[in-house]
C-alpha positions in Angstrom: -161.4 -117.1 109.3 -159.7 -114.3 107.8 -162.9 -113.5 106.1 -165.2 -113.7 108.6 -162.7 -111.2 110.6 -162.8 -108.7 107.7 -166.3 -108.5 106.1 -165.5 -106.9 102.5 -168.9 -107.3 100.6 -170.6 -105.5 103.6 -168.0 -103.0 103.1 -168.7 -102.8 99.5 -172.6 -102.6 99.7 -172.1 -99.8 102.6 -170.0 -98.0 100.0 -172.6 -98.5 97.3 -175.7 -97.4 99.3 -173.3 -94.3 100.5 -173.0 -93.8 96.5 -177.0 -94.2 96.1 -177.3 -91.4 98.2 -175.1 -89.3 96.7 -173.1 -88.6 100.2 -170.3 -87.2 99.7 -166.9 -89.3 100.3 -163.0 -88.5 100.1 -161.8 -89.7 96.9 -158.8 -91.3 99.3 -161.5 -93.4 100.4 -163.0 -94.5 97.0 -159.6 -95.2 96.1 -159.1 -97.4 99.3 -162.5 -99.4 98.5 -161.5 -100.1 94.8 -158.2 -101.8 95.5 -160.0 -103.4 98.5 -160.6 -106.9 96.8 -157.1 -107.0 95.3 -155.4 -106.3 98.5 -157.5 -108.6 100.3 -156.8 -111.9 98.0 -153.0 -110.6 98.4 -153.4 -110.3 102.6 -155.4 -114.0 102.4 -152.5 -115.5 100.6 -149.9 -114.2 102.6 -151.7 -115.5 105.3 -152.2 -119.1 104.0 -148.5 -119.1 103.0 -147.4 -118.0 106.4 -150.0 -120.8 107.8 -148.1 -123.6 105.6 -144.6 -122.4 106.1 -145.2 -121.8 110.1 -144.4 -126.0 110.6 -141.8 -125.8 108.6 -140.1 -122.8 110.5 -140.4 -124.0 113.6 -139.1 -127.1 112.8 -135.8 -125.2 111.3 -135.7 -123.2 114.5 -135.6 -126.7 116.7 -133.2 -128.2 114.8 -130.7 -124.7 115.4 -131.7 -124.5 119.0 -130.4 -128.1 119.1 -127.2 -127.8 117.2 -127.1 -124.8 119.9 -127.3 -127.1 122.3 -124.3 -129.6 121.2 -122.0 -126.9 120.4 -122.2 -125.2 123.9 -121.9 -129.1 125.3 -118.7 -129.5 123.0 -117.6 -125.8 124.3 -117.9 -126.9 128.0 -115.7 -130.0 127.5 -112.9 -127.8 125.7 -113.1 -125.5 128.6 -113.5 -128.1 131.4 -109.8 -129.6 129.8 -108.0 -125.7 129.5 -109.2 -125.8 133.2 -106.8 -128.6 133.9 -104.0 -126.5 132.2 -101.0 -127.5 134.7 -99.6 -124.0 134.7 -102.9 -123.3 137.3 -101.4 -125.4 139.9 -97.7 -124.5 139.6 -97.2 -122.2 141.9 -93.7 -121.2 140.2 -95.3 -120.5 136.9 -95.3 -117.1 136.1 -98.5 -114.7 137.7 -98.6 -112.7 134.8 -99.3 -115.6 132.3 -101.5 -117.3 134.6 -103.7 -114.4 135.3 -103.5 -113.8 131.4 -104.8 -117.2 130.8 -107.2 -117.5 133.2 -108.8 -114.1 132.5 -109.7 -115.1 128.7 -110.8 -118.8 129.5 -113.1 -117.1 132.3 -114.5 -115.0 129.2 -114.9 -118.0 127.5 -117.3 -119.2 130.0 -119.2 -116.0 130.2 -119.5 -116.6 126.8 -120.7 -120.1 126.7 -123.0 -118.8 129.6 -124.2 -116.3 127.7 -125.6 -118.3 124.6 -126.5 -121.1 127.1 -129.5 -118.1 128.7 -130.5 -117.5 124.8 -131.2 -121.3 124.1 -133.0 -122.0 127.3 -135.0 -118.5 127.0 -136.1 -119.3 123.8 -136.8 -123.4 125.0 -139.2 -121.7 127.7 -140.9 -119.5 124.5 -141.4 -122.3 122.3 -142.5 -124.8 125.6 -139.5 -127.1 124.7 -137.8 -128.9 127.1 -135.4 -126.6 129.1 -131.7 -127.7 128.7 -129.7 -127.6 132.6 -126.3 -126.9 131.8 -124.8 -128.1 134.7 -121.8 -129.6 133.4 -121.4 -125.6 132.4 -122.1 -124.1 135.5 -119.5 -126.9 137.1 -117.1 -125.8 134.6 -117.8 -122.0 135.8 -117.1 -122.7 139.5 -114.2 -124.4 139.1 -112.8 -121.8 136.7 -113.8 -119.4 139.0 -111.8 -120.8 142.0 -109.0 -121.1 140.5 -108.9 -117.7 139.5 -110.0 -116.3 142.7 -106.8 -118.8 144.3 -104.2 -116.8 141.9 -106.0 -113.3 142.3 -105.9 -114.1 146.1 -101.9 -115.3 146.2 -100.9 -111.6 143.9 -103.6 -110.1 146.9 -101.8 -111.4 149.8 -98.4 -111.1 148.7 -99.2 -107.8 148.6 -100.2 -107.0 151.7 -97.4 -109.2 153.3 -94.5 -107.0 151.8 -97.0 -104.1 153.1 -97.2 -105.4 156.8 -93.2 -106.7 156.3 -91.8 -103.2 155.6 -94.4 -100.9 158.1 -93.4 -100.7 161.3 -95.1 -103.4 164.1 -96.6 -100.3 166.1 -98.1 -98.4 163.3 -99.8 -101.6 161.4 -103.8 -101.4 161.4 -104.1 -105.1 163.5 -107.8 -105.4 163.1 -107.4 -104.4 159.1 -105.1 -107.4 159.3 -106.8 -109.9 161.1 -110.0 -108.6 158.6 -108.0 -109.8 155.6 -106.3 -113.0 157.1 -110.0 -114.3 157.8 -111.1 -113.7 154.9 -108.2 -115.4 152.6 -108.2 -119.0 155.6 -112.2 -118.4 154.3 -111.1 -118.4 150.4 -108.4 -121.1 151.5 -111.2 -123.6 153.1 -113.5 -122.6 150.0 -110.4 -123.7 147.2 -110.0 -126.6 149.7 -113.4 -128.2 149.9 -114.2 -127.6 146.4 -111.0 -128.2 144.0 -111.7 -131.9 143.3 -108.4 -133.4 142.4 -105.7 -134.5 144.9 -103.2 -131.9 143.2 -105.9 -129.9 143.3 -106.6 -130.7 147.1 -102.7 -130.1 147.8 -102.0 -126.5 146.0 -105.2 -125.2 148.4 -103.9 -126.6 151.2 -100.4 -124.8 150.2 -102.4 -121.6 149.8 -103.7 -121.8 153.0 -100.5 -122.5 154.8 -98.7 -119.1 153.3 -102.1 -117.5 154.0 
């Protein structure tokens, strides 16, 4: 007990035999031993407060790690729906909006990420039950690709106006071939992994201009 841990009567009668003897003792000191018992009953009050409200607290602190919990599970489904924005797959829409879009629903994500690391750290501190997120991290790779497919189509369009206006003989050919393996590899990634049939058919398009 808190009492045990700090022995104040022992104090108290080592103060008093110190006195006895007349040895000599900072007045700081006699001061400290005078309000001893006072700030003691304070400290063991504290305590037992603490001791009663601690259930309590971590009771409050579930319940907000849970609400945490539903509102990064209502989050994911908003963001799962922008993802199926059909301005992605028209490959007509304009790059600039497209880009613009995906760029803040991509920060959305981190976002949603990022509180989604702060529940489950504090799940492992409290030895709760870890929440997955998978439906988030589904949400993240498809987001992801998609932006990777319209960063990839501004890339290459790029370097085919590049390679279309140098001259056949002074084009770097294994700088080419470098970058045409690795958008077919992008192309085969967006084409394996873009569930949808429409999906299916814009990275199939990608990788026939590519």
């Amino acid at each position: 007990s808190l009492h045990d841990a700090l022995p104040i009567s022992e104090i108290q009668d080592l103060y008093e035999l110190i006195g006895d003897f007349k040895i000599p003792v900072p007045d700081m000191d006699m001061a400290a031993i005078q309000t001893l018992n006072p700030d003691f009953t304070a400290l063991r009050t504290a305590c037992e407060e603490a001791e009663a409200a601690r259930d309590d607290n971590i009771s409050r602190f579930t319940n907000e790690l849970n609400a945490g919990v539903e509102e990064v599970s209502k989050e994911v489904s908003n963001l799962r729906a922008e993802a199926q924005n059909e301005m992605i797959l028209n490959a007509d829409e304009d790059e600039a909006k497209v880009m613009e879009f995906m760029t803040e629903l991509e920060g959305k994500v981190l976002a949603q990420q990022d509180a989604a690391k702060r529940i489950a750290k504090f799940q492992k501190i409290f030895k709760m039950q870890e929440d997955r997120f998978e439906d988030l991290g589904e949400v993240a790779e498809d987001v992801g690709l998609k932006k990777q497919m319209w960063e990839g189509e501004k890339e290459f369009n790029t370097y085919l106006t590049t390679w279309a206006t140098t001259n056949f003989e002074e084009i770097d050919v294994t700088s080419m071939e470098d970058k045409v393996q690795r958008f077919s590899k992008l192309c085969f990634k967006l084409d394996r992994n873009l569930l949808r049939s429409e999906e299916r058919r814009v990275g199939k398009e990608c990788r026939s201009r590519w």
